[in-house]
C-alpha positions as CSV (number, residue, x, y, z in Angstrom):
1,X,0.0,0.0,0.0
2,X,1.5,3.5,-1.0
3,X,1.3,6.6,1.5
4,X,-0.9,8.0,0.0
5,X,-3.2,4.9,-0.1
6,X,-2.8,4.3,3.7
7,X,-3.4,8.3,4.3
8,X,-6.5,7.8,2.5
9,X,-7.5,4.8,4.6
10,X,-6.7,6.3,7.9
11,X,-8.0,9.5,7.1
12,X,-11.5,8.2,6.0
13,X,-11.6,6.0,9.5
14,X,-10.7,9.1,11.6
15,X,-13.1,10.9,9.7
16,X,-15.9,8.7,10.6
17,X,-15.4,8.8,14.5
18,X,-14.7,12.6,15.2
19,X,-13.8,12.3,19.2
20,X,-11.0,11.3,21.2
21,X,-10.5,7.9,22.4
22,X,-9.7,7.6,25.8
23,X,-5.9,7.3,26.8
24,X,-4.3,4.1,27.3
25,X,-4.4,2.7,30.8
26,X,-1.0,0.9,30.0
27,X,0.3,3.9,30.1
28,X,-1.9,6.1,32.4
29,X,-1.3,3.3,35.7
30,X,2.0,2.5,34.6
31,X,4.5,2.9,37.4
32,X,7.8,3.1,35.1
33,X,6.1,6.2,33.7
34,X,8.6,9.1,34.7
35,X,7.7,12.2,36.3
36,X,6.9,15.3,34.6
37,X,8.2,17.3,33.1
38,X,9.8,15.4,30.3
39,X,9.0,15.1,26.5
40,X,7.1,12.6,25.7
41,X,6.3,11.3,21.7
42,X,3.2,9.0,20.8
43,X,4.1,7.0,17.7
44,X,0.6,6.4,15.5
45,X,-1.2,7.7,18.3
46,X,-4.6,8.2,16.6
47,X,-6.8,11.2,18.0
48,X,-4.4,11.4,20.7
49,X,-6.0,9.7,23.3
50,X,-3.0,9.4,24.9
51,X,-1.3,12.4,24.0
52,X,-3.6,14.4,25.4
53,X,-3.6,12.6,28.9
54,X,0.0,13.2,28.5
55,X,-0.3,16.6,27.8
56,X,-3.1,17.5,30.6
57,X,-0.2,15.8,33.2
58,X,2.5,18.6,32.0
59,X,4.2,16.3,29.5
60,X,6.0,17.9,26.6
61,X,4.3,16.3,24.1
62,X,4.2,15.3,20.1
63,X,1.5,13.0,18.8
64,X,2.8,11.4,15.5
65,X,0.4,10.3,13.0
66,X,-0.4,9.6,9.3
67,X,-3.9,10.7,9.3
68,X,-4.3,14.5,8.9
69,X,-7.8,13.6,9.8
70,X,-7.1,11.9,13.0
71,X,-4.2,14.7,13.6
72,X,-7.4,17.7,13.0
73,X,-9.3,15.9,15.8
74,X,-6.5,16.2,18.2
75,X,-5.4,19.4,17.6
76,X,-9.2,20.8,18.0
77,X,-9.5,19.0,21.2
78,X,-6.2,20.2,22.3
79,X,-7.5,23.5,21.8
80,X,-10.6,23.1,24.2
81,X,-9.1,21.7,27.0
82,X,-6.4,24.4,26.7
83,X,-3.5,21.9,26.6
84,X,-0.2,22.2,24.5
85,X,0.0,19.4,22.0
86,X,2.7,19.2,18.7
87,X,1.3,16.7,16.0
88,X,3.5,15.5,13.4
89,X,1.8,14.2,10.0
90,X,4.4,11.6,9.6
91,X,3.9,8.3,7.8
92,X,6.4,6.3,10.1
93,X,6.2,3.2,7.3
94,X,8.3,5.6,5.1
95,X,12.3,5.1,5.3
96,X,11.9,9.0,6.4
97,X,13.3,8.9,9.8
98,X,12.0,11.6,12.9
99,X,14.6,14.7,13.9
100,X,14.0,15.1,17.2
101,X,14.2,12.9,20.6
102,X,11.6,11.9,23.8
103,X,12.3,11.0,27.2
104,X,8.9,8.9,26.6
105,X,8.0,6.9,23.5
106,X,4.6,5.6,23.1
107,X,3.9,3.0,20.3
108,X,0.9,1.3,21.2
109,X,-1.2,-1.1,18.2
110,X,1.5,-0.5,15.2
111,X,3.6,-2.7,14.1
112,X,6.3,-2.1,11.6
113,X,9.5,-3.7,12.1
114,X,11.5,-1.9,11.0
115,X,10.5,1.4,12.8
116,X,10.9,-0.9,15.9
117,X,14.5,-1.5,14.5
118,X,15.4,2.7,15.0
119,X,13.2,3.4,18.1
120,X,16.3,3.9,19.9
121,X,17.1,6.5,18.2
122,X,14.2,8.7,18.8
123,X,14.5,8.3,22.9
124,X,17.0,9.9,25.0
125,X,19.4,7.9,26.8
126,X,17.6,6.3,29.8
127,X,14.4,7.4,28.2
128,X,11.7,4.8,28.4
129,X,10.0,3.3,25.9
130,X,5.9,1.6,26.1
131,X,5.2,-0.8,23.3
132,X,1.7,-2.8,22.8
133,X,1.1,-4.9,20.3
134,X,-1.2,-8.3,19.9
135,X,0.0,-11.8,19.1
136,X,-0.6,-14.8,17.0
137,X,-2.4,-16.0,19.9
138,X,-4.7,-13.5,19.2
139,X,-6.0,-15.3,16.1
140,X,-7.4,-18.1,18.5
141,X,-10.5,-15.9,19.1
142,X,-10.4,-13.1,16.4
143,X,-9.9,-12.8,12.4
144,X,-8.1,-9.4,12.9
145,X,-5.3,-7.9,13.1
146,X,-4.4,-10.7,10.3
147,X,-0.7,-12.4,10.9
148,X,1.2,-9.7,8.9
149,X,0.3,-7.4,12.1
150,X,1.1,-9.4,15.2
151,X,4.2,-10.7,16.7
152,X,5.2,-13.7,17.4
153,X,4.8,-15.3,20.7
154,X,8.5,-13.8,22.6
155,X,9.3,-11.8,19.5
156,X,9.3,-8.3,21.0
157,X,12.1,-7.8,23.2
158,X,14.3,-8.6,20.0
159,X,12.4,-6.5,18.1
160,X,13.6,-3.0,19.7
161,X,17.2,-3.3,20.1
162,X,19.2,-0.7,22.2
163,X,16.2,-1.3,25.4
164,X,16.6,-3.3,28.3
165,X,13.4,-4.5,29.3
166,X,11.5,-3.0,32.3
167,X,8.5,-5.1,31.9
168,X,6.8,-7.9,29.7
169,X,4.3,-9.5,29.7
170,X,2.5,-11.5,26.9
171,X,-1.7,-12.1,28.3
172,X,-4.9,-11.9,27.3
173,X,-6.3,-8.1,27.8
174,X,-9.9,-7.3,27.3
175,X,-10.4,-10.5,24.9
176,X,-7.5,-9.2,23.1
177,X,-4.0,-11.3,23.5
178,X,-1.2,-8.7,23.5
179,X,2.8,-8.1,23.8
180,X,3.4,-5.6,26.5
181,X,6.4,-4.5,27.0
182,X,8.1,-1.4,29.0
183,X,11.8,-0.9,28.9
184,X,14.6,1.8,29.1
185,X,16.9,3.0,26.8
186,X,20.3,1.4,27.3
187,X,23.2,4.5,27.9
188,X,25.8,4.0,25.2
């Protein structure tokens, strides 16, 4: 699928559903979470969901997304709630890489390998990193996310080279069998 084919796709979605989804609890109750203030980037973050959480607990922070659409709901609702919010349009499937770096990546229900491959590189040293992503298991009960889009079971840690893992866990979550994994950018 070309950019501008999964721009199109994501942006008629996000068109559709015109609110804010609410943030991610693996990363609102986490406890490896670090204190604010720090910057904080979410990777394919949607309407921001968790961004804006983020954002309303004094994060410096940049939601990253392909969807202008998804990016225009985020920004509006930014603007409400009076919070401070950078959006990147960004396809992160291109071999364009980000310029800047996070104390907190966020990359929750994406999977590219290959962006895993560089995530070091957009988090500071000692910066942590929160990735989510379901399994093959997952196909026990459900048709979708089809097998191109879920990792194998134990595959993650290796997937995100230059992180030494905080937390993983591999478990059924709300009838959905994910990959959690927390971990902290190793100090070269």
């Amino acid at each position: 699928m070309s950019r501008r084919e999964a721009q199109d796709r994501w942006d008629a979605i996000y068109s559709e559903h015109q609110t804010v989804g609410e943030p991610d609890p693996f990363i609102t109750a986490s406890k490896f979470l670090p204190a604010s203030p720090a910057k904080a980037v979410d990777l394919a973050g949607g309407t921001g969901g968790t961004a804006l959480w983020l954002a309303a607990n004094r994060y410096e922070v940049s939601l990253v997304e392909i969807s202008q659409a998804a990016l225009d709901v985020a920004k509006r609702e930014a603007a409400r709630r009076q919070l401070k919010l950078s959006t990147i349009h960004h396809d992160l499937e291109s071999s364009a890489q980000l310029v800047d770096h996070w104390d907190i990546a966020v990359c929750c229900n994406f999977l590219d390998r290959s962006l895993y491959s560089i995530l070091a590189n957009y988090v500071t040293p000692n910066g942590v990193l929160f990735v989510k992503v379901a399994t093959v298991t997952n196909l026990e009960r459900h048709e979708k996310p089809s097998r191109r889009y879920l990792v194998e079971t134990g595959e993650l840690p290796d997937l995100v080279p230059g992180f030494e893992p905080l937390s993983y866990v591999e478990d059924w979550f709300d009838d959905r069998h994910e990959a959690r994994m927390v971990c902290r950018r190793v100090v070269d």
